[in-house]
N, C-alpha and C positions, 0 to 999 in steps of 0.2 A: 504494500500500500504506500502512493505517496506521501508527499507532505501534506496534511488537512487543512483545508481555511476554513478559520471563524470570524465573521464579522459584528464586531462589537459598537452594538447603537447605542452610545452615550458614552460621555468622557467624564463621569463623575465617580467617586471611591468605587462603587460596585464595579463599575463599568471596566474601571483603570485592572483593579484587583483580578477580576477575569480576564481580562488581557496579560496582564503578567502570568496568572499563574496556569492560564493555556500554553504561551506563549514556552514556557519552562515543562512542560508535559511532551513538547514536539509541533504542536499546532503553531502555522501560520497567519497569525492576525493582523487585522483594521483595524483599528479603534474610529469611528466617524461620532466627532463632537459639532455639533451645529454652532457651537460659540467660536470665535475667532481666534481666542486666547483663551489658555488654562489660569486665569488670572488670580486664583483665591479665592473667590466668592464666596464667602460664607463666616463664621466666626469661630466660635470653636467645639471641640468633639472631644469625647469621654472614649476613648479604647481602653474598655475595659476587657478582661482576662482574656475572655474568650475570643473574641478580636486578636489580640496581641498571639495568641498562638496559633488562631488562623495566619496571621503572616507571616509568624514566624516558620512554619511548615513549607510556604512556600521561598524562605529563602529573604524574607525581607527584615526579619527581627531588626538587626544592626541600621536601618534604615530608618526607625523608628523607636527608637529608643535612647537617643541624647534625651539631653536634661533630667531633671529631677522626675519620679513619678509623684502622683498625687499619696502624700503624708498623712498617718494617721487616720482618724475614722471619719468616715463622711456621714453626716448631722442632716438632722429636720427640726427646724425650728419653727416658733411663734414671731410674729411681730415684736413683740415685746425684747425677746433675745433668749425667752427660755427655751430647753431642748426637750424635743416629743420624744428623740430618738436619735442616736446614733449606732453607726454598723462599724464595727473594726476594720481592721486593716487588713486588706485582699492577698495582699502577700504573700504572709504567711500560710493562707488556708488555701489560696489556686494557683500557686507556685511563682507567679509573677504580678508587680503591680501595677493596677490601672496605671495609664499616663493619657496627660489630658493636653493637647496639640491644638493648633490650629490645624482648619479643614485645609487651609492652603498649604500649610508642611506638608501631610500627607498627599495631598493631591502631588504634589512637586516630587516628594519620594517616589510615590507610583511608578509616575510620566516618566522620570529618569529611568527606571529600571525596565520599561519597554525595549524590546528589539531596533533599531532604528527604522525608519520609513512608516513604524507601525498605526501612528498617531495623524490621521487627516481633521484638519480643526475648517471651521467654516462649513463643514457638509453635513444636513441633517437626514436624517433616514425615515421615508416618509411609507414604505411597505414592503414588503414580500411575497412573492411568487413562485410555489412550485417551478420545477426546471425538471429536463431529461435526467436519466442517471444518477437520481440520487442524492442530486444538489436544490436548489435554492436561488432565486435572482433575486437579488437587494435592490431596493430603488431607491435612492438618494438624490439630493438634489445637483450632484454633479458629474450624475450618469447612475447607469451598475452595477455592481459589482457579484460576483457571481459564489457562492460560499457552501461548506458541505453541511454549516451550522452559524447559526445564527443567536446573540445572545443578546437581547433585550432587556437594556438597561438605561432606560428613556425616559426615566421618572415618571413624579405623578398622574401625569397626564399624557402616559404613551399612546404615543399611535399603534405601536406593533399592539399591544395590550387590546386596545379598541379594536383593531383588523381582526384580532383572533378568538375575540369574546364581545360580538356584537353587542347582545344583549343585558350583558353588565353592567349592571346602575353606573361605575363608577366612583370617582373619590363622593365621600361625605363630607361637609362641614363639622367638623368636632367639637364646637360650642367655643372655640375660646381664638384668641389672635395673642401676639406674642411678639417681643423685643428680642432684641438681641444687640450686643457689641464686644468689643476687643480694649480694654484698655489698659495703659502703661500703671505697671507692678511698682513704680519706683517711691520710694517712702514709705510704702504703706509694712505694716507688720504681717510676719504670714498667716497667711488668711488658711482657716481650714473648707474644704468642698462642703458645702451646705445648701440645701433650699428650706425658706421660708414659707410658711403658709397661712393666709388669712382668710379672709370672706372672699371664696370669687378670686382670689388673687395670689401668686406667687411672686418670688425674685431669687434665683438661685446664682452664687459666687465659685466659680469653681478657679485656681490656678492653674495656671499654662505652665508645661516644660520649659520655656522659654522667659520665663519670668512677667509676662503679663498675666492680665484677669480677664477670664470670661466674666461675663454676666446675661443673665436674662430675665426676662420676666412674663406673666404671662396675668392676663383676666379674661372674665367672660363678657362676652361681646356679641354683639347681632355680626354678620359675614359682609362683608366687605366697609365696617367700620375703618374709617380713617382720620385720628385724630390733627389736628391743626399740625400741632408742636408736638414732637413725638420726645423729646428730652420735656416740655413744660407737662405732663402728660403722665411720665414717670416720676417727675418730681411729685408732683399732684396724690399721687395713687401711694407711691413709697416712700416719700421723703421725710417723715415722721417716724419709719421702723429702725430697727435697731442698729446698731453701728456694725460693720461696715459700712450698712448701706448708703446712708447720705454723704458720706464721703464720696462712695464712687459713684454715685450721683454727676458730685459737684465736677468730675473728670470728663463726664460726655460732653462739655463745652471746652477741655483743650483743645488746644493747638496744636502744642508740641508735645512728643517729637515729630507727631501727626495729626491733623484732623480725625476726630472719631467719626464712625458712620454706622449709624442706628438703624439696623433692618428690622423690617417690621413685616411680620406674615400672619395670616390666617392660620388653625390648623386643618387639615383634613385628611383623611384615611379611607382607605377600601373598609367598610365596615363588614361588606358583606365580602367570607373569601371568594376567589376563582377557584373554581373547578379542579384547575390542575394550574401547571407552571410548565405548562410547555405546551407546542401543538407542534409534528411531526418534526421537522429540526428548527424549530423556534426555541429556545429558552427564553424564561422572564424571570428576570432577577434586581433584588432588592425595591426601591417605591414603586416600579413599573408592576411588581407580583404580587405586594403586599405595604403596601404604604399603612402605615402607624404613628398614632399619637408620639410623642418624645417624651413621655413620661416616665418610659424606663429607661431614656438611653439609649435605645436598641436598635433604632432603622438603622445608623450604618454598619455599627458592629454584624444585623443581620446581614446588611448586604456582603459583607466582608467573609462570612459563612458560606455564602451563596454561593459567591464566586468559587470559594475553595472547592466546596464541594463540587459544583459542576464538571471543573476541572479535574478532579480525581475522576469524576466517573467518565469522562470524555478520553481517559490516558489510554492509551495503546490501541489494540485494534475493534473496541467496540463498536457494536453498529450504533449508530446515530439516536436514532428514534426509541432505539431500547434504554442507552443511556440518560437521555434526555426525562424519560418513563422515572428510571427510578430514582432521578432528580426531585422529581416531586413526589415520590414515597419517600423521600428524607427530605423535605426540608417542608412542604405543604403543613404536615401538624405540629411541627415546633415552630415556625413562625407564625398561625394563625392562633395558638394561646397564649404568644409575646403579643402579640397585638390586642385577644384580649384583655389581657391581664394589665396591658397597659392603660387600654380605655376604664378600666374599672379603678385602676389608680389614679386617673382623671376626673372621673366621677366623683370619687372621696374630695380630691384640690378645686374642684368645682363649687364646694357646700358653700352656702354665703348666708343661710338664717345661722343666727346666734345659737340656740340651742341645735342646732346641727353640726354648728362647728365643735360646738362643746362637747359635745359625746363622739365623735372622729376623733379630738385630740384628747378622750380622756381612754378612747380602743387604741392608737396609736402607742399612746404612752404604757398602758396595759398589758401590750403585745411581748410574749417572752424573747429577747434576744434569741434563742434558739428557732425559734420560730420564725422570725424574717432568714437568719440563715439561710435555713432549708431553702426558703424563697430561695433567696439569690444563688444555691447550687443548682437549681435549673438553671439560670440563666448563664451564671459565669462556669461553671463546671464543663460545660460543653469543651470537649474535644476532637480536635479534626482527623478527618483520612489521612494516612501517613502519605507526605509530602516528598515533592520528588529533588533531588541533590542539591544543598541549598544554594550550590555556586550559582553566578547568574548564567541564564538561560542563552541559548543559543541564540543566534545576530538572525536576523529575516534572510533566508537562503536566497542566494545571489543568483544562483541559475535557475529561479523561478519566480515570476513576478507577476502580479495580475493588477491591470491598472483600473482607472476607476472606472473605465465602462466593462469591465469585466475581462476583456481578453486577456490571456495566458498567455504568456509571453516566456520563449525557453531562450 
């Protein structure tokens, strides 16, 4: 058999992560990003365990693991400053500790560690069509390319997603819209990972490897609310709760050493799962197969799964469509009770009557440490298919090439 093409629709963590860890399996990949630039977009992300040893399987640990990991136990708080709860430290109990990155470190790890040629920016993937022999015709918007598999990773609002499951309601609105930024660590004391919770409303501080702070926040809101002044707005909602937070507040008006830039999104998720995660050599992975709340953390980390897995079952001479099959016997029911489990943790940070809050935070407080454990061993205990040699992966083979209307070129 020769060399296998996969063409990977979307250039974001899943997208990247499946292209690497195909790419290091023998597969020859595309990556096609519709964006122009891998630019960073986004603010920052929690790879917690199970993550961290999804890529490290495929060779990428050392890529991602400068700086400090996140320190000591990560907290839930009141407005006030008292603690509902705290969970220990990850380390010692799943072998490695979270480390909390900006999206654009990682994206940049990724992208580096692709094959060269592998990465087309500016072309978006608008469908697929059955072909002779086996394959596949990609439509893009600058030409076709011609594939033995195809992986769909096209976020919340994919196309491949919508071609393959007409009838699929689609994303939901999740009740709530949400802040986000990046800001300079400098002066401040170290901060421990915590979210706060109040009526209707969060704000969670997590530290960067790199010595800044994430922060977010989140309330309930009608869908497509958009307030005036999105810093006057946070102030307004947070700037009375307890210390850190009006400090770093008072930071989304710097300057230096950068402008900050406050993104602001809705949330929404596939409430209802798909079927499956694949149609004959289509895979769909991470937002594009099962987008989820961010209430545990977990859409990228899943998508970061996804990838790996696919790529394990896609290694050697399997047939396509069988592979693909038992892509979604492993991964269709553990990501659709991350997802619910996530919404139901939404549900609880949603409460906003007083005596609703008050009995949340007095089951919260109540809850035996061993008992959130347990929780978190489904989620960070997970372990991946043994990964293939971690050197990096072979260069795009030079005496075969397919350009982007698809012709094969020897």
């Amino acid at each position: 058999m020769g060399v296998r093409h996969a063409v990977v629709a979307g250039g974001g963590i899943g997208g990247l992560t499946a292209a690497v860890a195909l790419s290091r399996r023998g597969w020859w990949v595309t990556v096609c990003e519709r964006a122009s630039a891998l630019t960073g977009i986004g603010a920052g992300i929690v790879l917690a365990p199970n993550a961290l040893r999804a890529l490290e399987s495929i060779g990428l640990g050392p890529a991602v693991s400068a700086g400090e990991p996140l320190a000591g136990a990560l907290g839930l708080r009141t407005p006030d400053g008292a603690w509902l709860s705290r969970t220990g430290a990850t380390a010692s109990r799943y072998g490695v500790p979270a480390r909390a990155v900006h999206r654009g470190f990682l994206i940049d790890a990724l992208a580096a560690a692709l094959p060269p040629g592998a990465l087309r920016l500016g072309v978006s993937v608008g469908g697929v069509d059955e072909a002779a022999e086996g394959a596949v015709v990609v439509r893009t918007s600058a030409g076709e390319l011609r594939a033995d598999a195809v992986v769909a990773a096209d976020g919340l609002r994919s196309a491949l997603r919508g071609q393959l499951f007409p009838r699929h309601p689609g994303p939901r609105y999740a009740g709530e819209t949400g802040w986000r930024a990046v800001l300079s660590g400098a002066g401040l004391p170290a901060l421990p990972a915590a979210e706060t919770w109040g009526r209707g409303e969060r704000f969670g501080i997590v530290p960067l490897v790199d010595g800044r702070v994430y922060v977010y926040a989140t309330a309930v809101a009608g869908p497509g609310t958009r307030p005036a002044d999105h810093r006057a707005e946070l102030v307004r909602r947070f700037g009375a709760w307890h210390d850190p937070i009006p400090a770093l507040l008072e930071r989304l008006d710097r300057r230096e050493p950068g402008p900050v830039t406050v993104l602001h999104h809705d949330f929404h998720e596939l409430a209802e799962p798909l079927p499956r995660f694949h149609s004959g050599r289509v895979a769909l992975l991470g937002d594009a197969a099962h987008a989820m709340t961010p209430n545990l953390g977990q859409g990228g980390c899943q998508a970061i799964e996804d990838a790996v897995v696919l790529a394990h079952l896609l290694a050697g001479d399997a047939a396509v469509p069988a592979a693909l099959a038992a892509y979604t016997e492993a991964r269709l029911g553990r990501t659709t009770r991350i997802s619910r489990r996530s919404r139901r943790m939404g549900d609880l940070a949603r409460l906003s009557h007083p005596l609703a809050v008050s009995v949340r935070n007095l089951a919260v407080r109540a809850t035996p440490s061993a008992v959130t454990t347990r929780g978190l061993d489904t989620l960070l205990g997970w372990q991946p298919p043994p990964g293939p040699d971690p050197a990096p992966g072979p260069a795009q083979a030079s005496s075969r090439s397919v350009d982007i209307k698809g012709e094969e070129q020897q």
